[in-house]
C-alpha positions in Angstrom: 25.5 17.8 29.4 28.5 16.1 30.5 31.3 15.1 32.6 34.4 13.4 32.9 37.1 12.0 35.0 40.3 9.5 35.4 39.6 6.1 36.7 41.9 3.1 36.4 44.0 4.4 34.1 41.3 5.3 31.6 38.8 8.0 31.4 35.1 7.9 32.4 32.4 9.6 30.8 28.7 10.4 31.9 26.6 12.6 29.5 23.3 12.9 29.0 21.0 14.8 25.8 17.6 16.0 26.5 15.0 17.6 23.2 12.0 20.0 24.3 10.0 18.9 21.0 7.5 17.0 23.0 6.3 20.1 24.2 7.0 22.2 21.4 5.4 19.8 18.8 1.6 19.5 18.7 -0.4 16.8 17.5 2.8 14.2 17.8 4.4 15.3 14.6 5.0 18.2 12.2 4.0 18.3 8.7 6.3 17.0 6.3 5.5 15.3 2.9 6.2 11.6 1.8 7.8 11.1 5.6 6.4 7.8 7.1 7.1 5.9 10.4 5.8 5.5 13.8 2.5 6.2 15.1 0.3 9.0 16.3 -3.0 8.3 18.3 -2.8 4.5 17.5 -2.4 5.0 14.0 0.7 5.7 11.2 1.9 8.8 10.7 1.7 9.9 7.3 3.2 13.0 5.6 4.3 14.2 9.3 7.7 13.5 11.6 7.2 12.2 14.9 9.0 14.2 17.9 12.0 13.2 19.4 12.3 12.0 23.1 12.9 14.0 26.4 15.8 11.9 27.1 17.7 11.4 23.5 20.8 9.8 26.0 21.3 8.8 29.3 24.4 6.4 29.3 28.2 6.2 30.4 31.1 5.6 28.3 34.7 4.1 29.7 37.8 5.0 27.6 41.0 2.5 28.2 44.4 3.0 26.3 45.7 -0.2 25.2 49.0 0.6 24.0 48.8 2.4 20.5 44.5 1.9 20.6 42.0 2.9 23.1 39.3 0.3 24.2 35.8 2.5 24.3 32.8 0.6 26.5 29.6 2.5 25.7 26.4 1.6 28.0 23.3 3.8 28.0 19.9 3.5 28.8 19.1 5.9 26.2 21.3 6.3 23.5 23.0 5.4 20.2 24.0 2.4 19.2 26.5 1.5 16.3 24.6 1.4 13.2 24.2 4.5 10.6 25.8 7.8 10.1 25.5 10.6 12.5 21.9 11.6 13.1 20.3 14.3 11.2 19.7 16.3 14.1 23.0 15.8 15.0 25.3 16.5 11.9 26.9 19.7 10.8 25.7 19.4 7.1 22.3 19.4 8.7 22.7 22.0 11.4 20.6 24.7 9.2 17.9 22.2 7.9 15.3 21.5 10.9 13.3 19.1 8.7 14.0 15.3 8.9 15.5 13.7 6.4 13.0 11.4 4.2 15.4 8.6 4.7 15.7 9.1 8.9 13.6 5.7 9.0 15.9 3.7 6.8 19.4 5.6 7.5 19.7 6.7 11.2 16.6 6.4 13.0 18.0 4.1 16.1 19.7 7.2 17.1 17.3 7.2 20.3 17.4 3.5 21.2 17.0 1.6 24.6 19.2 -0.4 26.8 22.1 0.6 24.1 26.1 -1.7 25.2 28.5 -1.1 23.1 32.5 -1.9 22.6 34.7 -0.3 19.9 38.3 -0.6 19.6 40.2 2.7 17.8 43.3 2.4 16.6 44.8 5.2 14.6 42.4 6.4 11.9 39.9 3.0 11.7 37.2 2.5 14.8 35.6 -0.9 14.5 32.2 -1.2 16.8 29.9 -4.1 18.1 26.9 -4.2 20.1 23.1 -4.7 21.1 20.3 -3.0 22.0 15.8 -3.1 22.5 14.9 -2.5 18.9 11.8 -1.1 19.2 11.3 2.3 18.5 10.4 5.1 21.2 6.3 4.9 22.3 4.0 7.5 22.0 4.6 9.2 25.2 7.7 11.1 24.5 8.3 12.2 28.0 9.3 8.5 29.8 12.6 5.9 29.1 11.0 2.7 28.2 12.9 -0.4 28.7 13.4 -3.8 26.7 15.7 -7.1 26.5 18.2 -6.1 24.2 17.1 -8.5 21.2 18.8 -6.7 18.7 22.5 -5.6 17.2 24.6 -3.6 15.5 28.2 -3.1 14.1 30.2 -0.3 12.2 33.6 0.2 10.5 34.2 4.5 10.5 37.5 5.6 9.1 38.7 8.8 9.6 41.0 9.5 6.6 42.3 13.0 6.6 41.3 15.6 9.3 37.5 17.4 8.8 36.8 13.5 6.8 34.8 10.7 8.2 33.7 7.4 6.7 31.7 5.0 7.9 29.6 1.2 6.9 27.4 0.0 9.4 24.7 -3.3 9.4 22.6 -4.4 11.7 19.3 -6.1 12.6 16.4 -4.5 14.1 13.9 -6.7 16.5 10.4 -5.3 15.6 10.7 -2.0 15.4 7.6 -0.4 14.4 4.3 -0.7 17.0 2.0 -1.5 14.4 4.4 -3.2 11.9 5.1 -7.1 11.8 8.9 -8.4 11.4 12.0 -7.7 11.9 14.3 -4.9 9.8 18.3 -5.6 8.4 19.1 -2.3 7.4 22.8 -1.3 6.2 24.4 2.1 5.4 27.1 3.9 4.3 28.4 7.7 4.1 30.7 10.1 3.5 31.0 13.1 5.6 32.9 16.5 6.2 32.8 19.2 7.9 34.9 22.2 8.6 33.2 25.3 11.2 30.3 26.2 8.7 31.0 24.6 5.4 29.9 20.5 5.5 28.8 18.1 3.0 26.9 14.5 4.0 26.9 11.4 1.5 24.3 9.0 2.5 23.2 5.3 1.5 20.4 3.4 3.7 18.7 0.4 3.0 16.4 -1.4 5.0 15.0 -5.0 4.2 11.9 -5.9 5.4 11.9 -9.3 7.0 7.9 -9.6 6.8 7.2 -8.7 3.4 10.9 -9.7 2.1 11.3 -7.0 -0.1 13.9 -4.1 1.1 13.9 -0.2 0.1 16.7 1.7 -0.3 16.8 5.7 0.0 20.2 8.4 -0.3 20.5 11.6 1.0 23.0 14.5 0.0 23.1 17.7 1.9 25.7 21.0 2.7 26.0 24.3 4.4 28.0 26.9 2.8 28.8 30.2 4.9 28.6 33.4 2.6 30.6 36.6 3.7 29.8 36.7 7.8 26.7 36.2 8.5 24.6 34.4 5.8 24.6 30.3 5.2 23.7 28.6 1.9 22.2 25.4 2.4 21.3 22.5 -0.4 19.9 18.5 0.0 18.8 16.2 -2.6 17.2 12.9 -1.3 15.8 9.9 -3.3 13.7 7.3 -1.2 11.3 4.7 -1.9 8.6 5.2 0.7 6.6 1.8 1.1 4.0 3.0 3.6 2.3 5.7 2.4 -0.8 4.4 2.3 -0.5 2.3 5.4 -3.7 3.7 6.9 -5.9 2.2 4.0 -4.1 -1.6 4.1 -7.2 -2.5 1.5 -6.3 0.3 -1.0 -2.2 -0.5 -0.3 -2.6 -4.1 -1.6 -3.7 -3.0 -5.2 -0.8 -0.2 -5.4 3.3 -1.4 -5.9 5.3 -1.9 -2.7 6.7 1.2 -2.6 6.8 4.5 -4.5 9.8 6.8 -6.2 10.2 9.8 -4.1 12.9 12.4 -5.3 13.0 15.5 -2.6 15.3 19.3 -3.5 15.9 21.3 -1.0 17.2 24.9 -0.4 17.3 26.9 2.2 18.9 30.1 3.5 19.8 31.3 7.2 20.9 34.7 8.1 22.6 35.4 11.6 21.3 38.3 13.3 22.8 38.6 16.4 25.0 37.1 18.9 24.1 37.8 22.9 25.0 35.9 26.1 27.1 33.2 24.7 24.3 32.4 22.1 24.1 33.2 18.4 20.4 33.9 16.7 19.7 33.5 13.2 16.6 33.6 11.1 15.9 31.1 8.0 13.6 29.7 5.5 14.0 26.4 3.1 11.7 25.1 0.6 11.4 21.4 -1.0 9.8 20.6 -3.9 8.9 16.6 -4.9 9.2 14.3 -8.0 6.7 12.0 -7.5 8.5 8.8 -10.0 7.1 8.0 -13.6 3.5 6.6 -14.3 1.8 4.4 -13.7 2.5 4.7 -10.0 2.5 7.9 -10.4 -1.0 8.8 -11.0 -1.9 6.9 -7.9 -0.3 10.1 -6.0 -1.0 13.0 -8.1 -4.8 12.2 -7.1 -3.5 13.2 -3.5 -0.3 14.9 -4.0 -1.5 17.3 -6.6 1.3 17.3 -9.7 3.4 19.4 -8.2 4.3 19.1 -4.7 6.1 21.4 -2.5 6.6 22.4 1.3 8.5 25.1 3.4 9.7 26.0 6.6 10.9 29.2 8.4 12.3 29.2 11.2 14.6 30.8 14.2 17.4 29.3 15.3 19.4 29.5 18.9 22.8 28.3 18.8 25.4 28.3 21.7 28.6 29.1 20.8 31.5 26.6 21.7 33.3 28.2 25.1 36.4 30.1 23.8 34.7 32.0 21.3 32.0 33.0 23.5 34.6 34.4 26.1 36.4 35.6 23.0 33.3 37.9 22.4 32.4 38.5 26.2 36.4 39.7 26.8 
């Protein structure tokens, strides 16, 4: 939801985003292989994404033209601060894929932060952006805004080359940001993204170094939609991570294995719309994933668990508004 108006010769903005997946998500996370971070009950969640918050943003956003640029001051309780593409559940190449991404924790997972300020100046096709924020992610409790000092920051270059293109490198430093986790995290990231109605592609490069053990991982994602005919979507991501916390729940059995394992993740998937009614559009889907686990020796340390052959699916139904015009479009 949101709203805007003139003010002082700029524009005011006040918007906020709100996610039902504490209530729809039991046991505080869903099953997903190889994903890691955050807790459940106290403890890390393994092979399982947490939920998102209630209130994914909360925050205000002042827009002043400054001859040829625009001066954009960004304040939010809740919200996003400048570091890492757009967020998986956020981004057209992912609009038909439900799942996280294995790399959320290392590419875009400060999406939800608190206590988010932020200034960027736009000018032409190149946004520059600076800013703090309370690094720690969300709590357990999905349903409250949790405050902090803002002991941590953030700044991104995006350039917007040719219309349906966007570019963007963004680093930053993250203040503790796992409950259960010691340090600090410097994570940078890079990407490439289109998108045009249906048909998207995503490029992404995140890596996150690890100020307490002073090694850093490094995962990439690549993912599309395709539109087939009317009413059917095609949709494809590859993603290579090295997950170092997999066996965070067993610290004694973790300090005998390597830092971090070679995760390699395909993905297809297929939606088909089945109806539009009221201003919404319903489709049904399914995807399925199957895993490379890396080459032995630290291999066989996850084919005991893992099996040799890994693989997951989802199906799912889908509720999508449609933007107004073409609603009314339909309606008329």
């Amino acid at each position: 939801l949101g709203a805007q108006h003139s003010l002082l010769g700029g524009t005011v903005m006040l918007r906020t985003m709100l996610s039902l997946e504490p209530a729809t998500i039991t046991g505080r996370r869903y099953p997903e292989l190889f994903q890691i971070g955050e807790t459940a009950y106290g403890q890390p969640i393994i092979d399982g994404q947490h939920p998102h918050n209630l209130f994914m943003e909360i925050g205000a956003q002042y827009a002043l033209p400054i001859g040829r640029a625009v001066l954009n001051l960004y304040y939010a309780p809740v919200g996003d601060p400048a570091l890492g593409p757009t967020a998986y559940p956020h981004r057209a190449s992912a609009a038909e894929l439900p799942q996280a991404t294995l790399g959320h924790h290392y590419e875009d997972s400060t999406h939800i932060a608190d206590d988010v300020a932020t200034a960027e100046l736009a000018w032409h096709s190149v946004h520059i952006e600076a800013g703090g924020f309370y690094g720690q992610e969300p709590g357990e409790n999905r349903w409250t805004i949790e405050f902090g000092p803002m002991d941590s920051w953030a700044s991104r270059l995006t350039w917007l080359p040719a219309r349906n293109w966007q570019a963007q490198i963004s680093t930053g430093r993250i203040h503790h940001p796992e409950a259960i986790g010691p340090g600090d995290e410097e994570r940078t990231t890079a990407s490439v993204e289109y998108a045009s109605g249906e048909r998207s592609a995503n490029l992404i490069w995140g890596r996150d170094y690890k100020t307490a053990g002073h090694y850093a991982v490094n995962a990439i994602t690549a993912e599309g939609a395709m539109p087939i005919a009317h009413k059917n979507i095609l949709t494809g991501r590859f993603e290579w991570s090295q997950r170092d916390e997999l066996f965070a729940d067993e610290p004694a059995l973790e300090s005998k294995l390597p830092r971090w394992f070679d995760i390699s993740a395909y993905t297809a998937g297929y939606t088909r719309e089945i109806r539009s009614w009221h201003g919404a559009d319903f489709g049904i889907g399914a995807n399925g994933t199957v895993y490379r686990m890396g080459e032995a020796p630290a291999r066989s340390a996850l084919t005991n668990i893992y099996g040799d052959h890994p693989w997951g699916a989802s199906v799912y139904l889908r509720v999508r508004l449609k933007p107004a015009s073409k609603a009314a479009a339909i309606h008329q």
